[in-house]
Steps between C-alpha positions, in 0.01 A plus 500: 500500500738789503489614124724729263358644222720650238231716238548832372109534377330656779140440443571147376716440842227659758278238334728205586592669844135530594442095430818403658394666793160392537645138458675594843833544283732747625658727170764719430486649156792609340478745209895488423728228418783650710303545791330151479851353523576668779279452745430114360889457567449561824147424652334123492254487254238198425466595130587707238241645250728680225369677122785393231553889487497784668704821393822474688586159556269147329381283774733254306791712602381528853461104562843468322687728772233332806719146362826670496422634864385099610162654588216389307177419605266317209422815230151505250550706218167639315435771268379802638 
């Protein structure tokens, strides 16, 4: 499963990262908003792992644009 990861915490996200990959997950962490919506826009992604907020843009904000751009794969929000 082809995974992004939107968290802005770094020790918290090389946790996750490491488990995701041992579970033969393939991640791409994210630690801003903008740059999350970006590439996500524009590259097939399984999932979406997003923290409410992250300092430049929420994960809320992000998913909003993804549905404005008709590219949304399913999101899981969690606090970081």
């Amino acid at each position: 499963m082809n995974i992004a990861f939107l968290e802005d915490n770094l020790a918290f996200a090389q946790e996750v990262i490491a488990a995701l990959t041992n579970a033969n997950h393939s991640v791409q962490h994210f630690l801003s908003g903008r740059e999350c919506l970006k590439i996500v826009s524009s590259t097939q992604f399984d999932l979406c792992l997003f923290d409410w907020e992250v300092p430049d843009m929420s994960g809320v904000e992000v998913l909003a644009s993804l549905r404005l751009k008709g590219n949304v794969p399913p999101v899981i929000f969690f606090n970081g």
